[in-house]
N, C-alpha and C positions, 0 to 999 in steps of 0.2 A: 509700451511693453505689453508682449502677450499674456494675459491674466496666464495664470497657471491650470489648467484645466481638471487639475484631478483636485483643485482647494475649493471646488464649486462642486453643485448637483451636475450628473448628468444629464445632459440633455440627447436623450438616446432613448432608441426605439428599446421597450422594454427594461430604459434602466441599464438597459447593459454598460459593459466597459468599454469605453471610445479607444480599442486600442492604437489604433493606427494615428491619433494626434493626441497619444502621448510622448514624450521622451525623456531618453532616460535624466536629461537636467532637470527634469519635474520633480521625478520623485524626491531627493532629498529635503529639499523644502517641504515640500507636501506633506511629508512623514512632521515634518517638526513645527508644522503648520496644527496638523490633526493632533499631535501627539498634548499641543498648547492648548488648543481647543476641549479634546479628553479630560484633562486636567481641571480647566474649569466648570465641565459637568461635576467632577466626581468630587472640588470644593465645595460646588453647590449642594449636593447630596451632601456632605459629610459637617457642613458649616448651613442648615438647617433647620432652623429655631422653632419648627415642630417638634413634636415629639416622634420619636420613629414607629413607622409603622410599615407595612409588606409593601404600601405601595409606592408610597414618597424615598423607601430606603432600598429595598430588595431588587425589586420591580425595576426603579428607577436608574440603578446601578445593571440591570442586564441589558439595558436599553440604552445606553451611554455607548459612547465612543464607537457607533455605527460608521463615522466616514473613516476612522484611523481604521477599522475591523476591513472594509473596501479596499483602501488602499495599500493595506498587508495584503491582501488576498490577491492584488492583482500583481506584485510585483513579486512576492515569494513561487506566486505560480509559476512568473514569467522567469524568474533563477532556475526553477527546475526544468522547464520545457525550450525556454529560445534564450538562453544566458548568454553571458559575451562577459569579457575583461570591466567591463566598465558596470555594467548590473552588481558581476561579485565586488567589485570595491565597492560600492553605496552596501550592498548586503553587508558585507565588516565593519562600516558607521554605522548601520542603522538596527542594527541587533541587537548593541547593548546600549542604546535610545532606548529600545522598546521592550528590554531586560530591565533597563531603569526606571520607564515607566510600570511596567508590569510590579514592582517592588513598592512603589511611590502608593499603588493601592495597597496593597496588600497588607504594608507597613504603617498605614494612615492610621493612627493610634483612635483619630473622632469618627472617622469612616468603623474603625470594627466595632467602638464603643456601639454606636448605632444597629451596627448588624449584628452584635450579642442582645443589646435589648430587643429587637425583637424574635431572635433566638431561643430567647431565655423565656417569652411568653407566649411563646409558638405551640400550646395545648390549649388555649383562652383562644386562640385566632380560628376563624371559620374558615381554614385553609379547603383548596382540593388538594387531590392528591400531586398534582403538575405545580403547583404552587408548596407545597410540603417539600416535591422533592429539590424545586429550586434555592429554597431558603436553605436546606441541609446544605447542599451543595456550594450556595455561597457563605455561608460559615465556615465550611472547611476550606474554602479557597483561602480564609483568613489561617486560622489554627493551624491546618496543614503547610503555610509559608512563611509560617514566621512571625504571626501577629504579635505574638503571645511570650517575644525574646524580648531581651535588656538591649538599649539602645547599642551598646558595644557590638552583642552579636545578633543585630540590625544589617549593621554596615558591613560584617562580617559576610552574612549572607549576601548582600548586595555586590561584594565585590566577586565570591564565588560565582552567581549569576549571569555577569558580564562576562567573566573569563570563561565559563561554559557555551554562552552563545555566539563567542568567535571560534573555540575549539573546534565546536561541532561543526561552522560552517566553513573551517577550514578544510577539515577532516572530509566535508563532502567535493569543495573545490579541487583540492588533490586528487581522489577515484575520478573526477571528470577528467582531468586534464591527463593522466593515467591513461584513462580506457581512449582518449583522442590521440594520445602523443604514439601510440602504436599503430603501424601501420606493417604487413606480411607482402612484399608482393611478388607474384609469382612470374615468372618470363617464360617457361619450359613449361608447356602442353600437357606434358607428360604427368607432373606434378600436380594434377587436376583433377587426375583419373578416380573414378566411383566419384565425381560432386553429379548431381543434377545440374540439367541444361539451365534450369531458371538460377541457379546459385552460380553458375559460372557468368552470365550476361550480365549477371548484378553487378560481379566482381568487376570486370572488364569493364563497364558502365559506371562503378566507382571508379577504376583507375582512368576513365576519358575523362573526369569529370576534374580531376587534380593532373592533368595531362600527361600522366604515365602510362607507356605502355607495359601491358601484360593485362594481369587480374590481380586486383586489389579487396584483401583480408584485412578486417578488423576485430577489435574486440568489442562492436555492437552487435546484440544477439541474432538478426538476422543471417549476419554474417558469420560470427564465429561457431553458431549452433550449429548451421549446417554442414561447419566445415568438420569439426569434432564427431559429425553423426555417419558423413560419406566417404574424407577420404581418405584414400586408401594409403596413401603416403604417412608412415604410421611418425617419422620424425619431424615432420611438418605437424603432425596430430600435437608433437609431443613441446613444438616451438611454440604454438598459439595457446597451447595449456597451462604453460610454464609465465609466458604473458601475461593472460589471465591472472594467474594464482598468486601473480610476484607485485600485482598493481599495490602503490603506494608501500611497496617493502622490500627497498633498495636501497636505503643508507643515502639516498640523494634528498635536494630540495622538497619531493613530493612525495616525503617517507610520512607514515602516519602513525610510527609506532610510539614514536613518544606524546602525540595525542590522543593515542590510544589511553595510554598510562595515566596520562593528566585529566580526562575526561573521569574516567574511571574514579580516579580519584577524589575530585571534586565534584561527585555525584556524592559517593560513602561521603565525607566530611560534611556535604549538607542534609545530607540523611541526620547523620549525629547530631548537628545544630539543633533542627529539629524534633532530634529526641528517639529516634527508629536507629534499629542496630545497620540496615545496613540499608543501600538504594533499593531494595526489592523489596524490602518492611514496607517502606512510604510508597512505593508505586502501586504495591498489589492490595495496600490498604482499600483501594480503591478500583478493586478487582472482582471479580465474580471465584477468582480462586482464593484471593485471600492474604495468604500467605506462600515466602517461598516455598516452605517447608509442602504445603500443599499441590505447588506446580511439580516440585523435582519429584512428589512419589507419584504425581499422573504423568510424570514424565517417564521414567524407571518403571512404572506398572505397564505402559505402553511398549517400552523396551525389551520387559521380559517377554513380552507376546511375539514382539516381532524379529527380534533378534535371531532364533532357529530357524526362520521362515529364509531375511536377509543373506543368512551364513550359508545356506543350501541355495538360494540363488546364486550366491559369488562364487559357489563352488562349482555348478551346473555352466556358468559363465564362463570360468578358467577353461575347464574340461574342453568347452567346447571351443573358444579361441585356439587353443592346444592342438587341438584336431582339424581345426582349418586351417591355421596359420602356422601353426610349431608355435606359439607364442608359452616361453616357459613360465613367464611371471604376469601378470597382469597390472597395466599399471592405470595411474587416475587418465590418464588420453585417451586411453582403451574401451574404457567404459561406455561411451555415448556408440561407438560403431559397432564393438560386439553386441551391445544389446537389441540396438535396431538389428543387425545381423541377423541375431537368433528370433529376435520376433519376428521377420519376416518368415523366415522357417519354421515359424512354430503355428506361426497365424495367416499364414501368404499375404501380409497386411504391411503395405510400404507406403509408409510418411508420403511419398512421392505421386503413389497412386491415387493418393485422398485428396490429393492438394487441390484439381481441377475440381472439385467437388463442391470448394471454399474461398469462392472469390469473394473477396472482402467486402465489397458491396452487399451478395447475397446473404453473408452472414450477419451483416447489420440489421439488415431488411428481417430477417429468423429473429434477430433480437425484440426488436421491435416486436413483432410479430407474436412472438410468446407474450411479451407484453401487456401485449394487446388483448390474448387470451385470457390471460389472468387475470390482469389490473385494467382494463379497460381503458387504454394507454395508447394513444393516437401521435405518431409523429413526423412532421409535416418539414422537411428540410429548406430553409429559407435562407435569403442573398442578403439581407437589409439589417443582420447582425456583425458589428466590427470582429475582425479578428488578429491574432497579431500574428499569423505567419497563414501563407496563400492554402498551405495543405488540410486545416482545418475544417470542419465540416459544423455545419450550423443548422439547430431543429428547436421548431416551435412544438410544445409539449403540450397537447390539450387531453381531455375526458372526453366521454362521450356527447357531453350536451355541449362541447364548445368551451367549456372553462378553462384558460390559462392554468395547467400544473407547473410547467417548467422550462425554462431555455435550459439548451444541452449543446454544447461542445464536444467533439471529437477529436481527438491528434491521432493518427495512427501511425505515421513513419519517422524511423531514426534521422537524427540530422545532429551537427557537429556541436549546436548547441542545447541538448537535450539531453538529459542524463540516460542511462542507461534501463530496462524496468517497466513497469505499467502501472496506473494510480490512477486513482480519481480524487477530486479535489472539488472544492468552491468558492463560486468568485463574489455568491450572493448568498447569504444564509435564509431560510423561510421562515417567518414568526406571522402574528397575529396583534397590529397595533392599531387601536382607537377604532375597533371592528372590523381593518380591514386584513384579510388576509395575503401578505407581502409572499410571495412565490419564489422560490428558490432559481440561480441562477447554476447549473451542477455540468464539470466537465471529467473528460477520462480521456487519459494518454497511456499511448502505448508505442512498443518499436516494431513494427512489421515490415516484410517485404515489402520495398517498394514497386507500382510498376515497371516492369522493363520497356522498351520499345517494343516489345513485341507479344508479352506476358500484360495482365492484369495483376494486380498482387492477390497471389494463393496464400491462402492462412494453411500453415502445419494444421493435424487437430490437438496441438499443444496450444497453438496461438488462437483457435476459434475458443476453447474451453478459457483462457485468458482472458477474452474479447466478452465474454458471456462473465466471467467474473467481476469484471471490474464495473460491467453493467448493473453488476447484481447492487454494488455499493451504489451506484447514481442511481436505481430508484429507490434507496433507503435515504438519497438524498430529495430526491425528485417528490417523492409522496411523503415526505415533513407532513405534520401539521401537528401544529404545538403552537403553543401562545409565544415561548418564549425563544429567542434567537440560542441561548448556551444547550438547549436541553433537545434542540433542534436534528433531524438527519442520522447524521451517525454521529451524532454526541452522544455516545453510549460507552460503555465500560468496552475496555480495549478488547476485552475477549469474547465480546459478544459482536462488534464488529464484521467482524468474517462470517457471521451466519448467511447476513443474504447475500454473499457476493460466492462464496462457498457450495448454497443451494442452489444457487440457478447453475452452477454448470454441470448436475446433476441431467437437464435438459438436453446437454448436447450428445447423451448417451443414447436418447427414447427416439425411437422410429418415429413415434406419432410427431414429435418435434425436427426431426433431421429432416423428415420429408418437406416440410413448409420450406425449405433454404436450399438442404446440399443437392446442388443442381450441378452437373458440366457445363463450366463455361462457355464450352462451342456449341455443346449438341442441345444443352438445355436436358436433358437423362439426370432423372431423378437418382438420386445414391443409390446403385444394387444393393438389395435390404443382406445380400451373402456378404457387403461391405459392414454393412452396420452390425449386422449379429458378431462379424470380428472385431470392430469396434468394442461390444460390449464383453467380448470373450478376453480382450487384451486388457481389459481397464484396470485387471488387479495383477498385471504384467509384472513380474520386479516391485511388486507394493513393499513386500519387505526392505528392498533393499532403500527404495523411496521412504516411506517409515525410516527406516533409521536416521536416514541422512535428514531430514525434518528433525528428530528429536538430537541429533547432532548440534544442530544449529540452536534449537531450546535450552540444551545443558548448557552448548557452549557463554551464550545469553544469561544464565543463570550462575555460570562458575565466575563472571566480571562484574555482578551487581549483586550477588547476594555474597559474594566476599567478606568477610568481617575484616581483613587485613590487606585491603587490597596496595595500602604502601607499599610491601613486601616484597610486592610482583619487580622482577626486575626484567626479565627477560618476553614479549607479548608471547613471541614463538614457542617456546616453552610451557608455561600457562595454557595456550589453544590446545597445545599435544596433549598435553593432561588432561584436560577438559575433555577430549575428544575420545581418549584410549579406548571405551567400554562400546565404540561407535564404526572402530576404525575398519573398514573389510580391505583398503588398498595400502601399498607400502607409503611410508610418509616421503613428500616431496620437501627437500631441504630450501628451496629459495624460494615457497611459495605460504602465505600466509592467510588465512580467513578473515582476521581481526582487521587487519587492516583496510578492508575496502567491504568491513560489514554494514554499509550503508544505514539497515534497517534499525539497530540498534546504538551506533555512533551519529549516526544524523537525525533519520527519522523518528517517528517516536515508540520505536519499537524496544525499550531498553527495559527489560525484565520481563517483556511482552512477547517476546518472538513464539513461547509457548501456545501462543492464542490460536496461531494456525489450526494445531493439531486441536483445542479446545472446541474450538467452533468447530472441527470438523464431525467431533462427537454430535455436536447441535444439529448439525446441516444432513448431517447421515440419517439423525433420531427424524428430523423434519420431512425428510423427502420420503422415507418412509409411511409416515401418512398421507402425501401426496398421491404414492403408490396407489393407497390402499382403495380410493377412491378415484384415480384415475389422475392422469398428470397435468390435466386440464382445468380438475373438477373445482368451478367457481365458488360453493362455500368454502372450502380449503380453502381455496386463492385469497376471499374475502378476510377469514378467519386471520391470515397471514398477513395481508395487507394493513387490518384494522387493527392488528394486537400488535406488530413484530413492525413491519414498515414506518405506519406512519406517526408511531409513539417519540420515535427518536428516545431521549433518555429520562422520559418523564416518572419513569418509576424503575422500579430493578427487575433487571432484564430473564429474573430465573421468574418473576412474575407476571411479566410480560410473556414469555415462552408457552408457561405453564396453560394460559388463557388461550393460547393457539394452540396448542398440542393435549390439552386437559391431562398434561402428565409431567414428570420432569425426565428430561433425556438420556434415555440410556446409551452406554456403551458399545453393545450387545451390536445394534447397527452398524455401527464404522468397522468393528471386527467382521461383523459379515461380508460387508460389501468390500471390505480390503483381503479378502479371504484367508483370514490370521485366526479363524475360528477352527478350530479341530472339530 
């Protein structure tokens, strides 16, 4: 019998992940292989007949259960990017394994006894400061889960736990099979009219691919965006919207409202267990905001700024649909074409004209490129790393003198087993053990045009600002450097997250950075700089009505986890309208739900967090700001940023980390400016 290949080291060029001789019969075993093996570290630590101390107990415990951390990372990645039937079933066993394991510490009565004594004479210990804030950090992973309950509600928690990490991963299985199970396909020519040539070859080029004739529409965003943005067939607008809006909230198999309600609820009830009034007490505990109380009035403060701004664009919107179209009502289908409409009239700037400007290659190469500027960040695209699907793209990361920083992964295009979305993720954490420095292994996915036969894929400049974002997160992954694996990357407080992935697409506005990329793909013609000055004249296009609908999604976030009675909720639909009322500029669509297919805060771990966007974006605004000020290039900045904000990951708190790059704390004042909300 063939050893199991994921229950050994790898033996791969940099450690990487052997994807291509894995399969999926590995992983269960594997899981409960590592899961045996974790266990006997975390005996060993807790059953100890030292005395405890940071290094034999703290220490020793961050550095545990390295192969089960591996083999999480390569099969939860592999659920969201190349899933199939047979991955989500091992994902519904192996959730609440690694729910039960996650509890088995946490619950370990001699394990916390250990990690309160040295808790408790953590002022006597010659800490630094990355070691302080580890110890903090794992004390509360005790306290904050339940260390510190009666064995009764122990178990009580333990059972919450389990039924949480099937909810959730149900709740995500459904929006996939949702956003797959629909398909639009067109026969009649006509029904086409205002798509771009490249959106109509895709279509046609999906429909040869599943052997239909016509052109085939879906609800992955290359396709649906475009369709919503050009065409002109306003009940076709209105059929792919209603699609959209109705995923997982049809009363069928793949309805998600009653996991909505159950989720919900058994977040509150483990909130209580452990002692917090509601799930946004305990999550924002551990926040840069705090409390909820503190997110809803920088939510609401945010609203009263942008709200007049919003209401005069939806009203300048109508007017003008009205006048072109007779259109008397404005509805949610409407929105993506009248407003490219009017932008184009307003700014002679068409999505479509920019696209040859963004071929996806070159925008990589701009990424890079900045990079390189800034961080002194070299990257060399190499064959001799596995991958697990052909379209992936593979780079060796070095510095300037040759030193391995990073392996990077790329996914760029939708495919039937990829969720929907753009993320980065990691398959290797970067720490610092027995003096050597272990390099991170950091990937980012996203859904783009694919090429045509006869197109390269064009990025919108919605998808090159995407492309630059998610970038922003992999070199917050990419330039770690931290001793310790938890405090590693973007292990940082959820709201400080979004800074550098936030900031860098600040970059795709600046001449001095568009010129290094946006190139024509035939002619090789640098971007006409009368492109880019539209570019930068459009950027606060519709901010209002963008603002609201951001702090739409935060309230909405904030009225199902800081609920004090979220039993009560009977109806999801109901609830969302309420939450929404003080946000709403379009008439409400009755078969169509938000809660249901909210991904970010049902699956991901964006639950009392969704505010972080608009938080960071105060950060990212304050930061780029003093880029400005010195130039967008300018290498102490760059350094100052890399050294304080980059490569700290979450060894100290992050408004003190900031403070040491910016010698200030961040004001408001910039994101109002640059969203032009400022009178």
């Amino acid at each position: 019998m063939t050893k199991n290949i994921l229950t050994k080291p790898f033996e791969t060029v940099y450690n990487s992940a052997p994807f291509s001789k894995i399969t999926n019969e590995d992983f269960l075993p594997a899981f409960k292989q590592a899961i045996t093996s974790a266990k006997s570290e975390i005996d060993a630590i807790a059953k100890n007949n030292e005395l405890p101390t940071f290094k034999n107990t703290i220490e020793a415990l961050d550095f545990s259960g390295e192969q089960l951390g591996r083999i999480s990372s390569i099969f939860f990645n592999l659920n969201s990017a190349e899933t199939n039937d047979t991955i989500q079933k091992i994902a519904q066993e192996v959730s609440p394994l690694l729910s039960e394991f996650s509890n088995d510490i946490t619950l370990n009565e001699d394990l916390f006894k250990r990690v309160k004594a040295v808790y408790d004479t953590k002022d006597s210990l010659d800490l630094n400061v990355e070691q302080q804030t580890l110890l903090d950090k794992k004390y509360k992973s005790f306290s904050r889960n339940g260390a510190n309950l009666s064995e009764d509600k122990k178990q009580e928690l333990r059972d919450i736990d389990k039924q949480l990490s099937q909810l959730t991963l149900k709740f995500g299985e459904n929006v996939l099979a949702e956003t797959n199970a629909f398909e639009m396909l067109i026969t009649n020519e006509d029904d086409l009219s205002g798509l771009p040539e490249g959106t109509k070859e895709a279509a046609k080029q999906l429909a040869e691919s599943k052997e239909k004739e016509g052109w085939l529409f879906t609800l992955d965003y290359p396709s649906y965006i475009p369709f919503m943005t050009y065409a002109d067939n306003r009940e076709l607008r209105k059929k792919l919207a209603l699609a959209a809006g109705a995923k997982a909230f049809k009363g069928d198999a793949l309805d998600n409202q009653d996991n909505v309600l159950q989720i919900v609820k058994l977040r509150f009830q483990r909130a209580n267990l452990l002692g917090y009034k509601t799930h946004a007490h305990f999550v924002l505990e551990e926040r840069m905001a705090k409390t909820p109380e503190a997110v809803k009035s920088f939510l609401n403060e945010l609203l009263e700024k942008a709200k007049p701004a919003a209401e005069l664009e939806f009203k300048n919107l109508q007017n003008f649909a009205k006048e072109l179209d007779g259109i008397e009502q404005l509805e949610k289908w409407d929105a993506s074409y009248y407003s490219e409409k009017l932008k184009q009239k307003l700014f002679s700037l068409d999505d479509e004209k920019l696209k040859p400007y963004f071929k996806l290659e070159h925008v990589i190469d701009g990424a890079f490129t900045v990079a390189n500027k800034l961080f002194d960040l070299n990257f060399e695209e190499i064959d001799t790393i596995d991958t697990y699907h052909e379209d992936v793209f593979t780079y060796k990361v070095t510095n300037n003198d040759g030193d391995l920083i990073s392996i990077f992964y790329a996914d760029f295009f939708p495919r039937s087993g990829k969720r929907n979305g753009a993320w980065m993720t990691s398959y290797k954490p970067q720490s610092i053990k027995h003096g050597v420095n272990d390099r991170p292994h950091i990937s980012i996915v996203c859904n783009f045009t694919k090429p045509t036969k006869s197109k390269p894929s064009l990025l919108t400049f919605n998808e090159v600002t995407t492309l630059f974002h998610e970038f922003g997160h992999a070199l917050h992954g990419m330039l770690a450097n931290t001793t310790y694996p938890s405090l590693s990357g973007t292990s940082v407080f959820w709201d400080f997250v979004e800074l550098p992935s936030q900031v860098l697409e600040n970059w795709c506005y600046e001449k001095e950075a568009l010129e290094l990329f946006a190139t024509h793909y035939e002619t090789g013609e640098v971007i006409p700089m009368d492109l880019v000055e539209k570019i930068k004249e459009s950027a606060t296009f519709h901010e209002g009505m963008q603002t609201l609908r951001q702090l739409s999604f935060g309230l909405l976030d904030m009225s199902w986890h800081a609920n004090e009675s979220p039993e009560t909720i009977k109806s999801v639909k109901a609830h969302e309208t309420e939450a929404f009322k003080n946000t709403t500029l379009y008439p409400e669509v009755l078969e169509n739900c938000m809660s249901t297919s909210f991904s970010h805060i049902f699956q991901g771990g964006y639950s009392s967090g969704y505010y972080s966007y608009k938080w960071a974006e105060v950060l990212d605004a304050d930061a780029f700001e003093y880029f400005k000020e010195s130039g967008i290039f300018n290498k102490e900045v760059a350094d100052k940023f890399k050294n304080h904000v980059l490569s700290q990951g979450g060894t100290e708190n992050p408004m003190t980390l900031y403070k040491r790059f910016r010698g200030q704390e961040p004001r408001p004042e910039a994101l109002l400016k640059r969203a032009g909300l400022l009178k």
